[in-house]
ChimeraX commands (.cxc) that place a marker at each C-alpha (Angstrom):
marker #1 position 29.38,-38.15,-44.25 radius 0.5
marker #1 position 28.81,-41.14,-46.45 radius 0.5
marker #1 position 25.90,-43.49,-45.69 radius 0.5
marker #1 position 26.74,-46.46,-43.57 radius 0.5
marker #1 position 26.39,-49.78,-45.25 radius 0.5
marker #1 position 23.21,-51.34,-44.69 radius 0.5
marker #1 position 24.22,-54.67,-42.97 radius 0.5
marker #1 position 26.21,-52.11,-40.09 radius 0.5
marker #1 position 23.68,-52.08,-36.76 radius 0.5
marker #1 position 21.74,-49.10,-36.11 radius 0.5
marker #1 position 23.28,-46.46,-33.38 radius 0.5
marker #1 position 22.34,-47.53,-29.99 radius 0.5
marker #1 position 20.12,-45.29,-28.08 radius 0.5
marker #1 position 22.35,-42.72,-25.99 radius 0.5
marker #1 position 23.00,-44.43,-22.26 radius 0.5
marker #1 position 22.39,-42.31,-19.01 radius 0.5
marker #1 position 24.89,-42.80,-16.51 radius 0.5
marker #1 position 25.10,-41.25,-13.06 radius 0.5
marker #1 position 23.13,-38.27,-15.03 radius 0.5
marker #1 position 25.45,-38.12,-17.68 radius 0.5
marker #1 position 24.82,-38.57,-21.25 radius 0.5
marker #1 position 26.94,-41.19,-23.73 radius 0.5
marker #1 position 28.71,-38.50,-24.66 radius 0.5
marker #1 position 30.61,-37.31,-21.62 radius 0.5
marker #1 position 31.44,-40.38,-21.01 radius 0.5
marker #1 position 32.98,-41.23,-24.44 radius 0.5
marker #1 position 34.63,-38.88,-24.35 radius 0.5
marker #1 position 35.45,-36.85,-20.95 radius 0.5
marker #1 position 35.41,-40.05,-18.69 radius 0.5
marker #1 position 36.72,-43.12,-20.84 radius 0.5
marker #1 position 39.75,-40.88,-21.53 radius 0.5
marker #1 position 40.87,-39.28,-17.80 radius 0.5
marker #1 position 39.91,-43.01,-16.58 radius 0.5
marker #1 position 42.47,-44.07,-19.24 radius 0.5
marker #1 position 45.10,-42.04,-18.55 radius 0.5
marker #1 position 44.16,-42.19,-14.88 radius 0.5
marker #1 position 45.02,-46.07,-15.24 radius 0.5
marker #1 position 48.12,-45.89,-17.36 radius 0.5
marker #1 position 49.97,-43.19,-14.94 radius 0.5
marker #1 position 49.06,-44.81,-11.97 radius 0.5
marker #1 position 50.43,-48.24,-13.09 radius 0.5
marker #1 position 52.81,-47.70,-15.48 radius 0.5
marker #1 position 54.88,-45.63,-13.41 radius 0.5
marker #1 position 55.11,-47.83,-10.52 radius 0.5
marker #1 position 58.04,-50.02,-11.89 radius 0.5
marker #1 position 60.11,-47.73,-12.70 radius 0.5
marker #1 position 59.80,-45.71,-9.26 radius 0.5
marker #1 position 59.86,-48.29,-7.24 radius 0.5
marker #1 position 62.50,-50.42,-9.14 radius 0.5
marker #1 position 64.71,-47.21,-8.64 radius 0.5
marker #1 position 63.75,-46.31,-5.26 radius 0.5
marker #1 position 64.83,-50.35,-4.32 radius 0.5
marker #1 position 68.30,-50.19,-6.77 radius 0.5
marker #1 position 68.97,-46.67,-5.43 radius 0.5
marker #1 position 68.24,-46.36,-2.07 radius 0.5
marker #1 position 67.97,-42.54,-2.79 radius 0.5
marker #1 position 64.29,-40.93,-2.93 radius 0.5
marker #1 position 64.84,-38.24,-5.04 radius 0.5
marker #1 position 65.80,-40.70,-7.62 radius 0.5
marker #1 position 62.85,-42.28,-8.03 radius 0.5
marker #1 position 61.36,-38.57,-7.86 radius 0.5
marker #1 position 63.14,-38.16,-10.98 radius 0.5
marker #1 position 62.08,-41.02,-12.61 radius 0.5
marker #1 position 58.86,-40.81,-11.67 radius 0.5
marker #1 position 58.65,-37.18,-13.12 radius 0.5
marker #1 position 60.10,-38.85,-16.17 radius 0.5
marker #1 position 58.10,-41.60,-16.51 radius 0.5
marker #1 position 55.06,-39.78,-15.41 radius 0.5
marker #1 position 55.16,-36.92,-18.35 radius 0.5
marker #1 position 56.73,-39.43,-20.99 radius 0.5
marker #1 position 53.86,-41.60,-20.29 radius 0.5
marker #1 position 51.52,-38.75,-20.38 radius 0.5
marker #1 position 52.51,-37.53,-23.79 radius 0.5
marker #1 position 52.88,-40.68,-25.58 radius 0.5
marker #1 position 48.90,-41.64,-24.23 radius 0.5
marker #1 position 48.21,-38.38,-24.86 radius 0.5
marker #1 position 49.30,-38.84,-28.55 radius 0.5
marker #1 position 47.87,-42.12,-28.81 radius 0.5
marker #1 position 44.74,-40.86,-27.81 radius 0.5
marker #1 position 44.22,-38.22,-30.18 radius 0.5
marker #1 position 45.53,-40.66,-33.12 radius 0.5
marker #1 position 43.34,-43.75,-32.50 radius 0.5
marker #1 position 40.43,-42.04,-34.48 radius 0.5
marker #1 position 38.61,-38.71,-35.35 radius 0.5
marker #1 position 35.84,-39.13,-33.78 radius 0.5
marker #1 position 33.21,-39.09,-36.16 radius 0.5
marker #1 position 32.24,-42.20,-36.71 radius 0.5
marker #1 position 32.97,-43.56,-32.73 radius 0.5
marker #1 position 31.45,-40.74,-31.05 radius 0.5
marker #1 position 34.22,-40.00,-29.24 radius 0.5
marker #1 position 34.45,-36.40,-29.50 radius 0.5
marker #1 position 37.31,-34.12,-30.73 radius 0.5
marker #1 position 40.66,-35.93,-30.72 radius 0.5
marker #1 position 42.98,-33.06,-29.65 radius 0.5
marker #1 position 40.51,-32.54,-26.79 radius 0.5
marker #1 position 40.67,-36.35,-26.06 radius 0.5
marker #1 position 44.39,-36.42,-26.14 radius 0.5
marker #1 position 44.67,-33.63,-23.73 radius 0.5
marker #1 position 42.10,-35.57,-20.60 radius 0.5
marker #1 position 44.61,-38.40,-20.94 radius 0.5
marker #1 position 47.80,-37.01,-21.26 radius 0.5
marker #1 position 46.93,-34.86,-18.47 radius 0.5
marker #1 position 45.03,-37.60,-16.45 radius 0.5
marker #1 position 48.31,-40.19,-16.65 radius 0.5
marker #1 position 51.02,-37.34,-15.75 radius 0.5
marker #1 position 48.62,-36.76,-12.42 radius 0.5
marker #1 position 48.08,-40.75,-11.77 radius 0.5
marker #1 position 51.86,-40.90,-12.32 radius 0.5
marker #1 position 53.14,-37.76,-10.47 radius 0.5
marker #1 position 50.81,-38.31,-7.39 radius 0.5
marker #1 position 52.67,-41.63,-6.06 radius 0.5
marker #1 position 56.16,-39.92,-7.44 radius 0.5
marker #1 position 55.80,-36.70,-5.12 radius 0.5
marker #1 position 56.17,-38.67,-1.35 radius 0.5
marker #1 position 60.15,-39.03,-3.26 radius 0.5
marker #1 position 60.52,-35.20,-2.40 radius 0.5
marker #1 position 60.50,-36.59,1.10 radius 0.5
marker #1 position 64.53,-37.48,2.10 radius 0.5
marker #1 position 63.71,-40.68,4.28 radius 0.5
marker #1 position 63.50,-43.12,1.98 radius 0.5
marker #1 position 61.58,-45.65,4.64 radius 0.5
marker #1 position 58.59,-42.69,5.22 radius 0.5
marker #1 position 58.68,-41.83,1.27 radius 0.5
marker #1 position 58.25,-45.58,0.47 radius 0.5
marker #1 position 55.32,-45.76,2.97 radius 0.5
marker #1 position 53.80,-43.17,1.96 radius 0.5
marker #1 position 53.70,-43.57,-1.90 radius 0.5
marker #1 position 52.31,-47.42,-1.17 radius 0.5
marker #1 position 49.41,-45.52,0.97 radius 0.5
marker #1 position 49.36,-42.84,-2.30 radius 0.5
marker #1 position 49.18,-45.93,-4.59 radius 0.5
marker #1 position 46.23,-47.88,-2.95 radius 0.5
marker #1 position 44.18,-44.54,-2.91 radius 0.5
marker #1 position 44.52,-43.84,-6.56 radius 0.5
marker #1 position 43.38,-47.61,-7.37 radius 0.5
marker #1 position 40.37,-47.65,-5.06 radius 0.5
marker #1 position 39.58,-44.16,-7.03 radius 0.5
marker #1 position 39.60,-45.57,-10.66 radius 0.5
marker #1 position 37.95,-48.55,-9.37 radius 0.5
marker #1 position 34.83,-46.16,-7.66 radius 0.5
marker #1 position 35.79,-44.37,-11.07 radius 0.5
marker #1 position 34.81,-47.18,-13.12 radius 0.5
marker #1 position 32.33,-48.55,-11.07 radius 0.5
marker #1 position 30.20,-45.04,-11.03 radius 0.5
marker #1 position 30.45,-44.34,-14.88 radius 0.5
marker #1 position 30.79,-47.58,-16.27 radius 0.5
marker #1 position 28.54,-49.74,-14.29 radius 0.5
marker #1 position 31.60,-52.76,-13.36 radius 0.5
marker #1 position 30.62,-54.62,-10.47 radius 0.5
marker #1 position 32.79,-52.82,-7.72 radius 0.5
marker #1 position 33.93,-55.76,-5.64 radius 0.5
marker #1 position 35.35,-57.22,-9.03 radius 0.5
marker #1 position 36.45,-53.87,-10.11 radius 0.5
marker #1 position 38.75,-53.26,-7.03 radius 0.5
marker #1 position 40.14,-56.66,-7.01 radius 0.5
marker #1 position 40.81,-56.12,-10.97 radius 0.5
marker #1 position 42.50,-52.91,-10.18 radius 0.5
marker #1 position 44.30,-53.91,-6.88 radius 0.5
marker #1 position 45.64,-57.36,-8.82 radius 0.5
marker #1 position 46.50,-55.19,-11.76 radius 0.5
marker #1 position 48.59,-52.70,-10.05 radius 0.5
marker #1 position 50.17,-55.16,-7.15 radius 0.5
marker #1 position 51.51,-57.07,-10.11 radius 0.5
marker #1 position 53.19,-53.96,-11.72 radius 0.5
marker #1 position 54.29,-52.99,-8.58 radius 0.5
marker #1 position 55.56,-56.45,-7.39 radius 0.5
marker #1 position 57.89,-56.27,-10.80 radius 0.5
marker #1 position 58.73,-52.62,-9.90 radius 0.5
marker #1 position 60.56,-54.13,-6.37 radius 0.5
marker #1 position 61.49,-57.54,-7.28 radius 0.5
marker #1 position 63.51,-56.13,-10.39 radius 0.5
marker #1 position 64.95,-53.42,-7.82 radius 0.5
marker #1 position 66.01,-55.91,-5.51 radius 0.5
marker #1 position 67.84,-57.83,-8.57 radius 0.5
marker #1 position 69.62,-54.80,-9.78 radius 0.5
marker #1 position 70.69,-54.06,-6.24 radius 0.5
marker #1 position 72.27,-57.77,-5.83 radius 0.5
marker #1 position 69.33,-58.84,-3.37 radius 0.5
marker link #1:1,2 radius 0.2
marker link #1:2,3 radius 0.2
marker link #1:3,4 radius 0.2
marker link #1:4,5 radius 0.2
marker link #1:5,6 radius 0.2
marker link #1:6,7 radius 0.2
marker link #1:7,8 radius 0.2
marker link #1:8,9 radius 0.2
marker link #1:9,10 radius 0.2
marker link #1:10,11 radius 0.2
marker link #1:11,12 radius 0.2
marker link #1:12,13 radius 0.2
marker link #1:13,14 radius 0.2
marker link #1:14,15 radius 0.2
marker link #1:15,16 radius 0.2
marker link #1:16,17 radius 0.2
marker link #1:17,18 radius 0.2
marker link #1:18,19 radius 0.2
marker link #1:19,20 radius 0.2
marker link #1:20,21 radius 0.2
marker link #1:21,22 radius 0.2
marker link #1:22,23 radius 0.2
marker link #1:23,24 radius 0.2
marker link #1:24,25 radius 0.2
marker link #1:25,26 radius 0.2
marker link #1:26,27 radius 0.2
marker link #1:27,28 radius 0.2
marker link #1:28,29 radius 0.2
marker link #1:29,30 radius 0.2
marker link #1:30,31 radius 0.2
marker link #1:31,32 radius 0.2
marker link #1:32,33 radius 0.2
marker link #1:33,34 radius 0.2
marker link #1:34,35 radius 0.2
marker link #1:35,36 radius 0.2
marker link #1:36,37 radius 0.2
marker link #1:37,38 radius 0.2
marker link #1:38,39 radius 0.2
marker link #1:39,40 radius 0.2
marker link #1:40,41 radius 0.2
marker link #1:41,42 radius 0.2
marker link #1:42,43 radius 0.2
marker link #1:43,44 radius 0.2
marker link #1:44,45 radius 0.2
marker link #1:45,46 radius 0.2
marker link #1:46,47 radius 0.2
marker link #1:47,48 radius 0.2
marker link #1:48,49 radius 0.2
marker link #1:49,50 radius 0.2
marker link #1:50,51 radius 0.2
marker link #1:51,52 radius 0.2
marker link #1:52,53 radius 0.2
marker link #1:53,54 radius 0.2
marker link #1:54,55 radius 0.2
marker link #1:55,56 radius 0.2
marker link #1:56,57 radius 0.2
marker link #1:57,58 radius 0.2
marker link #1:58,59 radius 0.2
marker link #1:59,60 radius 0.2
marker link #1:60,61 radius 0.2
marker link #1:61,62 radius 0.2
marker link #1:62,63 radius 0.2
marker link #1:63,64 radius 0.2
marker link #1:64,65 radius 0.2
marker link #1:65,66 radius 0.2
marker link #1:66,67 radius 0.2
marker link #1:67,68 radius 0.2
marker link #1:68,69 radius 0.2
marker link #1:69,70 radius 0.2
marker link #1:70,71 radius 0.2
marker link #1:71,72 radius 0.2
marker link #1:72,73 radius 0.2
marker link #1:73,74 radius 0.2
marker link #1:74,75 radius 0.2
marker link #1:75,76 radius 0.2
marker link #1:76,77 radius 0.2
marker link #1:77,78 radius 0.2
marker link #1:78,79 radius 0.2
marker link #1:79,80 radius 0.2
marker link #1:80,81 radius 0.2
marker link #1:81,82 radius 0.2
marker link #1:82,83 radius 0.2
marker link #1:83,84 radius 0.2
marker link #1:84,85 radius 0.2
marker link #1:85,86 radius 0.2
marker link #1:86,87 radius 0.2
marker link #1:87,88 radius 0.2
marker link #1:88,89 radius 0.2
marker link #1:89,90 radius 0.2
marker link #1:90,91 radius 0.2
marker link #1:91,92 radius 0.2
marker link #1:92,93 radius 0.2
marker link #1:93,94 radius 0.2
marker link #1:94,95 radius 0.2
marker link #1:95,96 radius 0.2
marker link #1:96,97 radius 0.2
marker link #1:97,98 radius 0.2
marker link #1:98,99 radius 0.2
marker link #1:99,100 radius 0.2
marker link #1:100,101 radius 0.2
marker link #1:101,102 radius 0.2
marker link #1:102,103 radius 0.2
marker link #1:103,104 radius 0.2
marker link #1:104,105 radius 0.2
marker link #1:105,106 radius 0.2
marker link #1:106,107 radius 0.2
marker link #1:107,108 radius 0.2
marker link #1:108,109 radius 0.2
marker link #1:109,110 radius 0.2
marker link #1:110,111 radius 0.2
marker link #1:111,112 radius 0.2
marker link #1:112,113 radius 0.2
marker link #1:113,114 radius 0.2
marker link #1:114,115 radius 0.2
marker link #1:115,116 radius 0.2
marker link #1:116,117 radius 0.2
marker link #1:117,118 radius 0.2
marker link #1:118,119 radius 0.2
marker link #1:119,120 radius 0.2
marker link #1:120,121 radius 0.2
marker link #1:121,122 radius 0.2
marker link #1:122,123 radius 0.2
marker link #1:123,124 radius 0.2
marker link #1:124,125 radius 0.2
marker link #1:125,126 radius 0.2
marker link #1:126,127 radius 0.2
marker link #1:127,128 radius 0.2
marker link #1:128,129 radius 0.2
marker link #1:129,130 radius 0.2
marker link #1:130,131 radius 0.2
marker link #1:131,132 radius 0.2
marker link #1:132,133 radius 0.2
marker link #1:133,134 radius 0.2
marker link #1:134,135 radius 0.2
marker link #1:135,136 radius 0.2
marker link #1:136,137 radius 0.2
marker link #1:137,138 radius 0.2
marker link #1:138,139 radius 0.2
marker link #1:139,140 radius 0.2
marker link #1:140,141 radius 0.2
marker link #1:141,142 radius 0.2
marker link #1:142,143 radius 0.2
marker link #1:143,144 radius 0.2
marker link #1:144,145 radius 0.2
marker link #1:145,146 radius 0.2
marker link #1:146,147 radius 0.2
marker link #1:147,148 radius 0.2
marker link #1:148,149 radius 0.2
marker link #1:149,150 radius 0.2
marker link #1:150,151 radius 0.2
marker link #1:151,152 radius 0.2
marker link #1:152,153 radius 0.2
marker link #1:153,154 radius 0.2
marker link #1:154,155 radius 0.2
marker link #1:155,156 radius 0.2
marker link #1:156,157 radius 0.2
marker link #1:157,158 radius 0.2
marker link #1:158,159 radius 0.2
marker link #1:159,160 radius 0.2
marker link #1:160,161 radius 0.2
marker link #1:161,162 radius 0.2
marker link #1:162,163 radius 0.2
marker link #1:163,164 radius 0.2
marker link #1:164,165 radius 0.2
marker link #1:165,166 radius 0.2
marker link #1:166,167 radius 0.2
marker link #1:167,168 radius 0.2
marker link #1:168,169 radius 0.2
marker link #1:169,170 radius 0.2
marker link #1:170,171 radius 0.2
marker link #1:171,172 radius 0.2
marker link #1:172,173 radius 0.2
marker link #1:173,174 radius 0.2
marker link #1:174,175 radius 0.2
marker link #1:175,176 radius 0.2
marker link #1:176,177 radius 0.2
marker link #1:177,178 radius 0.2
view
């Protein structure tokens, strides 16, 4: 590897984080949290804009499932392609591509599967209970490995996702004719 050009800062010193090294984190943690985030929000448009235009659960299980594994292979991809590794420290790209494709089809698929449920009143309810559980986890997520504040963290996440989700039923309401 070529030398770096001498007016480029020095590698910082490795950081310790809930006993974990700088690498782990780079590149185990930032990724899942990643894909963790992008599944979890990403998806809930789509689901719920369906679930509202629909009226029929297992449509918006299908679109979840849709949305939930496109999403994961396109971050997944993106992931491994943003850089090799070497020179950001963040560790094998195929490996990194993997954590958050994988991570985004679970944030994605875990509010999609209360659609298996045929009431669409108790699959609603129980996806918005599904939802606020996965946000309060990347928010204890971040707030463990990356040191954010956690009050500001959960209202970040919270905000972030009740937009997304806001969209998700207003647009399914306007589709619908409400």
């Amino acid at each position: 590897m070529p030398d770096a050009p001498a007016d480029l800062p020095s590698a910082a010193p490795p950081v310790q984080s809930a006993g974990h090294d700088q690498a782990f984190i780079l590149q185990k943690v930032q990724p899942a949290l990643l894909g963790l985030m992008d599944g979890s929000v990403s998806t809930l448009a789509p689901i719920f804009a369906t679930a509202g235009l629909t009226g029929k659960p297992l449509d918006a299980f299908w679109v979840g499932l849709a949305a939930s594994v496109g999403a994961g292979i396109s971050m997944g991809l993106a992931e491994a392609l943003s850089d090799d590794g070497l020179v950001s420290g963040r560790g094998k790209p195929f490996a990194r591509g993997v954590i958050t494709g994988a991570a985004t089809i679970l944030g994605g698929m875990l509010h999609t599967l209360p659609f298996l449920i045929p009431d669409l009143q108790t699959a609603l309810t129980l996806a918005y209970v599904v939802v606020v559980i996965e946000l309060l986890i990347i928010a204890l997520i971040r707030w463990s490995y990356m040191h954010s504040p956690l009050r500001q963290t959960i209202f970040q996440v919270i905000v972030g996702g009740a937009v997304v989700f806001g969209v998700g039923v207003w647009l399914g309401k306007l589709g619908a004719g409400g």
